[in-house]
C-alpha positions in Angstrom: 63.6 7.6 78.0 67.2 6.9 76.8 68.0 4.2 74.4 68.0 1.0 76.5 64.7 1.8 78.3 63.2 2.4 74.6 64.6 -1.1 73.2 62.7 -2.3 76.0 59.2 -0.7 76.8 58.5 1.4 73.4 55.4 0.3 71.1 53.7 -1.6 74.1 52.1 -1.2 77.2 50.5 -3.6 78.2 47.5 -2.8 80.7 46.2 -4.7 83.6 45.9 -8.2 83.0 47.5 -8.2 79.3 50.5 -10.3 78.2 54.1 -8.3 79.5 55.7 -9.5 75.8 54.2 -8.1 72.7 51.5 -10.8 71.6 51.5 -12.2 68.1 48.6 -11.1 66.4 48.6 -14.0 63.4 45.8 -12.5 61.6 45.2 -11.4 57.8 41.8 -9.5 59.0 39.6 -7.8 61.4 36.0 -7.8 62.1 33.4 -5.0 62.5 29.7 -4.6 63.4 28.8 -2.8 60.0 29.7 -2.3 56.9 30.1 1.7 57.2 32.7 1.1 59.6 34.5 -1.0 57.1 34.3 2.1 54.7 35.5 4.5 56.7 38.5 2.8 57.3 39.0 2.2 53.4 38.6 6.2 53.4 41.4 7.0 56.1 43.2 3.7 57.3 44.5 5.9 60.4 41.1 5.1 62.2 41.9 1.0 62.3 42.9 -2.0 61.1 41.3 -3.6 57.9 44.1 -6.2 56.4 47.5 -6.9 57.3 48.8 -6.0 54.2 48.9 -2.9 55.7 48.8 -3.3 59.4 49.2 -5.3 62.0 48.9 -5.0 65.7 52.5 -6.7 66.3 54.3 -5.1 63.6 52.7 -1.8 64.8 54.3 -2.1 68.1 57.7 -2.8 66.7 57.3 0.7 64.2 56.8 2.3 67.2 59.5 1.2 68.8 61.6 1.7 65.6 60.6 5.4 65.6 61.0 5.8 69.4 64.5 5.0 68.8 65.7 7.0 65.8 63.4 9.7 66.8 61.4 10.1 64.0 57.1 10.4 63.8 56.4 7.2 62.6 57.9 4.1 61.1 56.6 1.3 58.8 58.7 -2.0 58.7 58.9 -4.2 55.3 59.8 -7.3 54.0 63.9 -6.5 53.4 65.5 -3.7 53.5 65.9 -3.3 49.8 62.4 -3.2 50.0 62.5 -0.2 52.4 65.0 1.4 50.5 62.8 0.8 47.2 59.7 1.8 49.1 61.7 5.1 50.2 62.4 6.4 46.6 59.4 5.7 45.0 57.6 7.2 47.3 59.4 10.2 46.4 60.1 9.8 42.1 58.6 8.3 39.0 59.4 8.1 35.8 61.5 11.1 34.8 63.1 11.8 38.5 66.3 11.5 39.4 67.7 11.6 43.2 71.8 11.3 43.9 73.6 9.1 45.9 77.1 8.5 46.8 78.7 5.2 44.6 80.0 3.7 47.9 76.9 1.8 49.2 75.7 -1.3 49.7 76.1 -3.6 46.7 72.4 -4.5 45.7 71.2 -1.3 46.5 73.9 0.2 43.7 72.3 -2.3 41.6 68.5 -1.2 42.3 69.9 2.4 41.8 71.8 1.9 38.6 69.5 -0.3 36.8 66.4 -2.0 38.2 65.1 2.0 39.3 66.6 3.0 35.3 64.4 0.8 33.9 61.6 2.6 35.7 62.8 5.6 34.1 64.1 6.9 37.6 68.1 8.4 37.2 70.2 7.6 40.3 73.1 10.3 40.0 76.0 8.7 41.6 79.2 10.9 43.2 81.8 10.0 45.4 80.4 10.0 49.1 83.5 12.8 50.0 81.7 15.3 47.8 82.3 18.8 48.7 79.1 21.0 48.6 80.4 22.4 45.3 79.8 19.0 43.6 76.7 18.3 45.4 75.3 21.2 44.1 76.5 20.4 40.4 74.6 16.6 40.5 71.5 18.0 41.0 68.8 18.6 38.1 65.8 20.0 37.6 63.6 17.5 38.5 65.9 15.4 41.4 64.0 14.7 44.2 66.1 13.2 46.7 69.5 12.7 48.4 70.5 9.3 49.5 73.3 8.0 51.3 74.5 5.7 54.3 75.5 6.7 57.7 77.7 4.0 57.7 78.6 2.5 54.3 78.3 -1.6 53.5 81.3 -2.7 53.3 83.5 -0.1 52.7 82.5 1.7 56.1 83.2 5.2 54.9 81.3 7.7 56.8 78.7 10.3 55.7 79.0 14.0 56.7 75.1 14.1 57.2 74.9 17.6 58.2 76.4 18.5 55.1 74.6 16.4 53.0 71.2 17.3 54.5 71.8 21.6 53.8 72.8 20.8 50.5 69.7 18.9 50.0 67.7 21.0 51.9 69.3 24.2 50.0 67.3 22.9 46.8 64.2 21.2 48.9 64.7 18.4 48.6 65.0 15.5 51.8 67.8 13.6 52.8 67.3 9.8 53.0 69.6 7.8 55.4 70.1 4.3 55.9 71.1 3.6 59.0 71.4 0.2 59.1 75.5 -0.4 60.3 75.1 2.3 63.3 71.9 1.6 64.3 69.7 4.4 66.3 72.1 3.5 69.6 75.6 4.7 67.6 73.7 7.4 65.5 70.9 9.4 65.1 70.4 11.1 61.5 67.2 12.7 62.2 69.4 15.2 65.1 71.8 16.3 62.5 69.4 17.2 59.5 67.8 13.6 57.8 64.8 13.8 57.0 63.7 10.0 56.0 65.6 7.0 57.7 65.7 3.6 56.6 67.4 0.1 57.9 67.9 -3.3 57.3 66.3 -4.8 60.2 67.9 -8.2 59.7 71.1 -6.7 60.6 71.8 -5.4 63.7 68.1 -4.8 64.5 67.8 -8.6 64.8 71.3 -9.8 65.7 70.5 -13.3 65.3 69.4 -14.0 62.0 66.6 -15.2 62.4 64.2 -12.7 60.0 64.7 -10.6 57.1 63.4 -7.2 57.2 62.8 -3.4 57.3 62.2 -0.3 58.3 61.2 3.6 56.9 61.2 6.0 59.5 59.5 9.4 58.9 61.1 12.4 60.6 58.3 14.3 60.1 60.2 17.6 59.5 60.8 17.9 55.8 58.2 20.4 54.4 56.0 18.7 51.3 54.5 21.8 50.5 57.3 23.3 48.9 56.1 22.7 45.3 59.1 20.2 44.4 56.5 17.5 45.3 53.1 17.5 43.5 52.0 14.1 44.7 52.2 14.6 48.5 49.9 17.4 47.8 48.0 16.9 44.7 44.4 14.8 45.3 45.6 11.0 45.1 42.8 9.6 42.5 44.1 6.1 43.3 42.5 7.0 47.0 39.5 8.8 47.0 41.3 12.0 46.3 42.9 12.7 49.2 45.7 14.9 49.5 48.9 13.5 51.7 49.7 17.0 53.2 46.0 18.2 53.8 44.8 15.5 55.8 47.6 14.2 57.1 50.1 17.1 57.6 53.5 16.6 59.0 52.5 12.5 58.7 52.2 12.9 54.6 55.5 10.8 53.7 54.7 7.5 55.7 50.7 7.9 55.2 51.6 8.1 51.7 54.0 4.9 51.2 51.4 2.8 53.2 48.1 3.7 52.0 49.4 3.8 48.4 52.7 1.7 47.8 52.3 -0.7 50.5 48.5 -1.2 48.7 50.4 -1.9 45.4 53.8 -3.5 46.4 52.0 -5.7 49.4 55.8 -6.1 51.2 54.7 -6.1 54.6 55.8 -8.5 57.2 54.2 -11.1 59.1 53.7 -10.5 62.6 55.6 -13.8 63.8 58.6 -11.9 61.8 57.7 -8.7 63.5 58.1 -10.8 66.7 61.2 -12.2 66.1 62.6 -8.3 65.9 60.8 -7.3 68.8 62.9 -9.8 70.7 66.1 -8.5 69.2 65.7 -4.8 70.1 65.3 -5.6 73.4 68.5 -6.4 73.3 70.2 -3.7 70.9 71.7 -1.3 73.2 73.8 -3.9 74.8 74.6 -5.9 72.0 76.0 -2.5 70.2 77.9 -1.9 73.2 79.7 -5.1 72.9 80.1 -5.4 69.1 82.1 -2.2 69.4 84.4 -3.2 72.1 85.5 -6.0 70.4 85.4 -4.7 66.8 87.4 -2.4 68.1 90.3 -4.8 69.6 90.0 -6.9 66.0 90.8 -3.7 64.1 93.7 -3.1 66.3 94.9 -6.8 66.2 95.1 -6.9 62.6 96.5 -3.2 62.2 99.6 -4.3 63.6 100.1 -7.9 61.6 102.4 -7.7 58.8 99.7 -10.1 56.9 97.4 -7.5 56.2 97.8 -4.8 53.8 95.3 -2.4 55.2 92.6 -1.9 58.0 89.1 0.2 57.2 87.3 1.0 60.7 86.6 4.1 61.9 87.7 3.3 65.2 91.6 3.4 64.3 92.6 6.9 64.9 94.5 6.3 61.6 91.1 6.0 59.4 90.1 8.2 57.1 86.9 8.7 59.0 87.8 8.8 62.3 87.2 12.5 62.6 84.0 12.4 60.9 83.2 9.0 63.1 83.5 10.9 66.3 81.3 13.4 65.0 78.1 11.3 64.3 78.6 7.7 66.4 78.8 6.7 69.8 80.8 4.1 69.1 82.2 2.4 65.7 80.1 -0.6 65.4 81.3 -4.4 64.7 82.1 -4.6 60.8 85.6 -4.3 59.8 87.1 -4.3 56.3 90.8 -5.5 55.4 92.9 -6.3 52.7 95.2 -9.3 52.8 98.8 -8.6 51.5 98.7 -11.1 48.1 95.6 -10.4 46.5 92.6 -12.3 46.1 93.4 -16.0 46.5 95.2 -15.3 49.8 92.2 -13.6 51.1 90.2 -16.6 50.2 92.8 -18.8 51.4 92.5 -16.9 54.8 88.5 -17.0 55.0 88.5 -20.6 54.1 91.0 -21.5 56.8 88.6 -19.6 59.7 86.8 -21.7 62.4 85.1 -20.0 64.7 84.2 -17.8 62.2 81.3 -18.5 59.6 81.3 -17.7 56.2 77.9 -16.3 55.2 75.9 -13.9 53.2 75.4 -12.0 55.9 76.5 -9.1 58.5 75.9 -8.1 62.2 74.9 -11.5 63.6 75.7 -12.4 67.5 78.0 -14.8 65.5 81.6 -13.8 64.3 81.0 -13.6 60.3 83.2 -13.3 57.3 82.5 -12.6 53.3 84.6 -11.7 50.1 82.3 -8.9 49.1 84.1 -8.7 45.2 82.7 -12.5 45.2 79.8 -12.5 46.8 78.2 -9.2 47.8 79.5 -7.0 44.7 80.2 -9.8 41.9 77.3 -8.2 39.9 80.0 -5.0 39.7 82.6 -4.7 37.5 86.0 -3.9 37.9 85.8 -0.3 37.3 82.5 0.0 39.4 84.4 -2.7 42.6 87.2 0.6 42.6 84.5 3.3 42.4 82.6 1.4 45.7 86.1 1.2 47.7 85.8 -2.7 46.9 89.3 -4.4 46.1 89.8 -7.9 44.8 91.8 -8.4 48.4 89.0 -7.1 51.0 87.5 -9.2 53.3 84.2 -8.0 55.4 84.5 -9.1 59.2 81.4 -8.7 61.0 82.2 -9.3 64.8 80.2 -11.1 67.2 79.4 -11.7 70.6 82.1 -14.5 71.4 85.2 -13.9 73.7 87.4 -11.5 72.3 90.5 -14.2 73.2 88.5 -16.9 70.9 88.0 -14.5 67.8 91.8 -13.5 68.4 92.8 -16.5 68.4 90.5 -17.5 65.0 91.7 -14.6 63.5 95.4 -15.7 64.2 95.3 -18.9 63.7 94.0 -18.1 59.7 96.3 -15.5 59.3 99.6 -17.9 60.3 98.6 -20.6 57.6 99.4 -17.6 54.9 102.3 -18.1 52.8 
């Protein structure tokens, strides 16, 4: 199926007589004739449904979906997506790990990574995300277990070369982690160019209309846990009967792993009436994409050319950094645009403030035309030295493009860009 029959029928079929729309299933529990049944599910939680701390019929259907899209074995959706991001490394490092990452991310997860994962003991190893393979190579250490990055960084909107950050981390076995969240499965795929662990935001594009905060992990189901480099997917889990990951679960080892152990201790799993809400936005996430681009892609242009703005970042201009690199790995260059107003930071608040259509909120990929000061909001836990090492200037603004006429967001846009002085 391609990607707008997916968004639409994956995770649920319903059979004669059953509801067309994936039910709600607002239950904390399930009920069974015996209690040996109940025991062999504590033993392998693959057989059923015991508490929805772990499953849930309607949030199963949407990890299906999920993984459908992106192409990956099997999802599991969480609370946030800093959760899913959290939920990612751990399942990967403890206390004397380290994984690497490139410094231009999202703002709270550069803060998980530098020092709420520290305090853990876990080392984040940050580099520049236009690291050659040379200097790849050099982060690692002995006992670095992963490789993070974004396809599509938040807000900077540099773009990864995943192929060459996946042979690099494959090279000294370890996976690649990708979160996906400003492409989406419809403008990229990481799995098809080397990823072997995806995660997402699903509040973001996934949803589109604010309306639930989420995320996802999405297993590729590729990477091989047997290589010795990771002792706990193979090693008998004493915290669960002592089961090992790989044995009974083969290729499925990662996601088993983060529900029946982390998801057990960390309990971030959504409710199904969230899980609901996202269903409804899927269905919908081809065709949104298809429009954010299109007029993301005629903002970028508008404000290329005014004399008001000192720079454009999207990686739709052919002028953009990334443009090469964009072409490469999306399908299209999604709705968030960075720019930096000529006169510094008070004229780039001056310029958000004066917006109308536009809203100003903590928040990014709506159906709604949003706008932000990340060095204010977003990234005000960073300091100066660490705002220029994440691509973050005291003049950016972060425009996430809706679903309104393009003539009305012009016209916004203009408008706020006239009362500069």
């Amino acid at each position: 199926m391609k990607d707008e029959t997916l968004c639409l029928h994956a995770g649920y079929s319903p059979q004669n007589g059953e509801p067309r729309v994936v039910p709600i299933i607002q239950s904390t529990t399930y009920v069974y004739d015996n209690i040996e049944e109940v025991g062999e599910v504590f033993d392998d939680p693959t057989k059923s449904i015991i508490y929805s701390r772990f499953a849930n019929p309607t949030v199963m259907a949407v990890e299906q979906k999920i993984a459908a899209l992106e192409g990956g074995l099997a999802a599991m959706c969480t609370t946030s997506g800093q959760a899913a991001i959290l939920i990612a490394i751990l399942n990967l490092c403890k206390a004397g790990d380290s994984f690497i990452s490139p410094i231009q991310i999202y703002g709270g997860a550069t803060n998980l990574f530098a020092h709420t994962l520290k305090r853990l003991g876990i080392e984040c190893i940050f580099v520049d995300c236009d690291a050659d393979e040379d200097t790849l190579n050099k982060a690692f250490k002995p006992k670095t277990k992963a490789v993070f990055g974004e396809s599509l960084s938040n807000p900077s909107l540099t773009v990864l070369d995943i192929e060459m950050y996946a042979k690099v981390a494959h090279a000294h076995n370890v996976p690649l982690i990708i979160d996906n969240t400003f492409a989406t499965p419809v403008l990229c795929k990481p799995i098809d160019y080397g990823a072997d662990i995806v995660v997402h935001s699903t509040s973001k594009y996934m949803d589109g209309h604010a309306v639930q905060v989420g995320g996802a992990i999405i297993d590729s189901g590729k990477f091989d846990w047997k290589n010795g480099n990771f002792p706990d997917m193979t090693d008998p889990d004493v915290t669960y009967h002592g089961i090992s990951y790989t044995e009974t679960y083969g290729n499925s080892a990662y996601i088993i792993k983060a529900r029946m152990q982390l998801m057990r201790d960390y309990g971030v799993y959504p409710a199904a009436h969230s899980a609901f809400l996202l269903n409804v936005g899927l269905e919908t996430l081809s065709i949104r994409m298809e429009r954010y681009c299109q007029n993301a892609q005629k903002v970028a242009e508008y404000l290329n050319a005014s004399d008001k703005i000192e720079s454009v970042t999207y990686p739709g201009l052919t002028s953009d950094k990334y443009h090469v690199l964009a072409k490469k790995y999306l399908k299209g260059y999604s709705g968030v645009i960075s720019c930096e107003i000529k006169g510094g930071r008070e004229l780039a608040v001056q310029f958000i403030n004066t917006l109308k259509l536009a809203s100003i909120e903590v928040h990014v990929a709506d159906i709604r035309t949003s706008v932000l000061h990340p060095a204010s909001t977003t990234h005000r836990q960073l300091n100066a030295e660490q705002l220029f090492e994440a691509g973050i200037s005291e003049s950016l603004v972060r425009i996430s493009v809706g679903l309104e006429h393009i003539d009305d967001i012009l016209e916004d846009i203009h408008q706020a860009l006239n009362s500069l002085s």
